[in-house]
C-alpha positions in Angstrom: 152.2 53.3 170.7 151.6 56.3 172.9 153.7 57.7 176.1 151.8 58.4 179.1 154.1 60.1 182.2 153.9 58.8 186.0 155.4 61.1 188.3 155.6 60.3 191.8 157.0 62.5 195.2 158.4 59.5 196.6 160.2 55.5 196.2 157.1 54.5 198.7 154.7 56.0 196.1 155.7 52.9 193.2 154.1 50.3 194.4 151.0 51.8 194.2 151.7 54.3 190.9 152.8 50.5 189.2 149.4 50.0 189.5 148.8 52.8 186.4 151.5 51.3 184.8 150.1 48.0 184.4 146.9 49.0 183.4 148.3 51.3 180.7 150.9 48.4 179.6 147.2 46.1 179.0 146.6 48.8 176.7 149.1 48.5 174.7 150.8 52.3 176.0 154.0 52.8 177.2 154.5 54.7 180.5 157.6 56.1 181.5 158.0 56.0 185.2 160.0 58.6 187.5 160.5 59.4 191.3 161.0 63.3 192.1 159.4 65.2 194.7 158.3 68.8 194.0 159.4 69.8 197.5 162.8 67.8 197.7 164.2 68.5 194.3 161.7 71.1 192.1 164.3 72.2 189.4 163.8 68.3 188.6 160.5 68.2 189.0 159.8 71.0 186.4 162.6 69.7 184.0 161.1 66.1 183.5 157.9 68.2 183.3 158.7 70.7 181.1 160.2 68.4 178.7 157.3 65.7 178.7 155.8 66.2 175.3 159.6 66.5 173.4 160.1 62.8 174.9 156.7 62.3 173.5 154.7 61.3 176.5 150.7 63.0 175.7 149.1 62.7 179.2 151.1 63.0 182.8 149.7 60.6 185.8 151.1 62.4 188.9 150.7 60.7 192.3 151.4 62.0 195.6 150.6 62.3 199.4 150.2 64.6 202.2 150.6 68.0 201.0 150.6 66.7 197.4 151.8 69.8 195.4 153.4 67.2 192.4 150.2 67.5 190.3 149.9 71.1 190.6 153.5 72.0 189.7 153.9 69.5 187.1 150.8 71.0 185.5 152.1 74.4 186.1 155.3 73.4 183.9 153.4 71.4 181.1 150.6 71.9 178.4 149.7 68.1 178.8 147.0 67.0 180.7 147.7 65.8 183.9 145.6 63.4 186.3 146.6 63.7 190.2 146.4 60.7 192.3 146.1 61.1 195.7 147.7 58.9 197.9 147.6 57.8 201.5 151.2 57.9 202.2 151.8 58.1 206.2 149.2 60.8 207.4 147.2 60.6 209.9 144.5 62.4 207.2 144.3 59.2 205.2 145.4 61.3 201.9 141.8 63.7 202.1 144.8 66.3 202.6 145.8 65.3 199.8 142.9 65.0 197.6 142.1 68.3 199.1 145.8 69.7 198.0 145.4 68.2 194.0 141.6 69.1 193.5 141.8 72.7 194.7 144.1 74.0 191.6 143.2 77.5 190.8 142.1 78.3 187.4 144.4 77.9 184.3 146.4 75.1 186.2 144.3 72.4 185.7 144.8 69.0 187.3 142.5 66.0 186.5 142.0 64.7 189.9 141.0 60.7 190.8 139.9 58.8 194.3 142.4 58.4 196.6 144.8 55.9 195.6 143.1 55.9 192.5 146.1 54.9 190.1 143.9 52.4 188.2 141.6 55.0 187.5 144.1 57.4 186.4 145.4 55.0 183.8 141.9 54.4 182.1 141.4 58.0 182.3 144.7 58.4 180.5 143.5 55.4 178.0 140.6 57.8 177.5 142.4 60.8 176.8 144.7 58.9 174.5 141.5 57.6 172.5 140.8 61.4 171.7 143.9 61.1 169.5 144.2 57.4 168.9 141.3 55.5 167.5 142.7 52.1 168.5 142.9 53.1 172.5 139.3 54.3 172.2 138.3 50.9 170.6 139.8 49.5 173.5 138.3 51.4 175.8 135.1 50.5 174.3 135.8 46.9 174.5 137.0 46.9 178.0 133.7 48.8 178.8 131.8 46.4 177.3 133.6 43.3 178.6 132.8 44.9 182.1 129.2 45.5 181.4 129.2 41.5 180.2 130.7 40.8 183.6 127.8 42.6 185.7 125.3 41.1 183.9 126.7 37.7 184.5 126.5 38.5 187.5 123.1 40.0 188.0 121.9 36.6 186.2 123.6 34.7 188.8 122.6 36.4 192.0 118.3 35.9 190.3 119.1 31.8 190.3 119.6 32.5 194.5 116.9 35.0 195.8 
């Protein structure tokens, strides 16, 4: 069963972070969820960071708002890939400035960046990045994929019976 890391800046942030969780837990991964914000406590921030892939966790899911450096530092301390989630939070900016702040890393500091509040995504991202490794998560990737395409076509069936 593979590790994925969820970082986020603040307590406010779980609720929608759990979101990844949830998604990855369908999967059959195990995510390892932590509050610590990169401007109120760093030195924490690049510790849980730094030490990711000892603990065994291959892919970071980072989510923050406003200013939204958590991404970008925690890729800065970690060879893992990392997706950034930008969140809403409380700005007026509803979280572009943070899209803005994760997509805008400069080279060598990658951060795989989602829609804002995109946790869900960030998870099946993560499943994907897994399945590079994994056979079984790309299998279920695969299915789910499938399963989604069975869905639309249900529904495209349905929506000819009422024109």
């Amino acid at each position: 069963m593979a590790k994925v890391g969820i970082i986020c800046g603040s307590e406010s942030d779980l609720p929608k972070m759990k979101e990844a969780a949830e998604v990855l837990e369908q999967f059959g991964a195990t995510p390892e969820v932590v509050v610590a914000s990169a401007h109120r406590a760093p030195t924490l921030v690049h510790e849980w960071a730094s030490t990711a892939a000892d603990r065994g966790i291959e892919v970071i899911i980072a989510g923050a708002g406003m200013a939204a450096a958590l991404p970008g530092v925690v890729a800065a301390a970690t060879p893992l890939p990392v997706i950034g989630v930008p969140l809403k939070g409380s700005s007026a900016l509803e979280g572009v400035d943070a899209l803005y702040s994760i997509v805008q890393m400069p080279p060598g500091v990658p951060v795989a960046t989602v829609a804002i509040d995109g946790a869900k995504n960030a998870a099946y991202l993560a499943v994907s990045i897994l399945g590079l490794k994994h056979p079984t998560y790309r299998e279920q990737m695969i299915a789910h994929k499938e399963q989604m395409a069975r869905k639309a076509r249900e529904a495209y069936e349905r929506s000819l019976g009422q024109a």
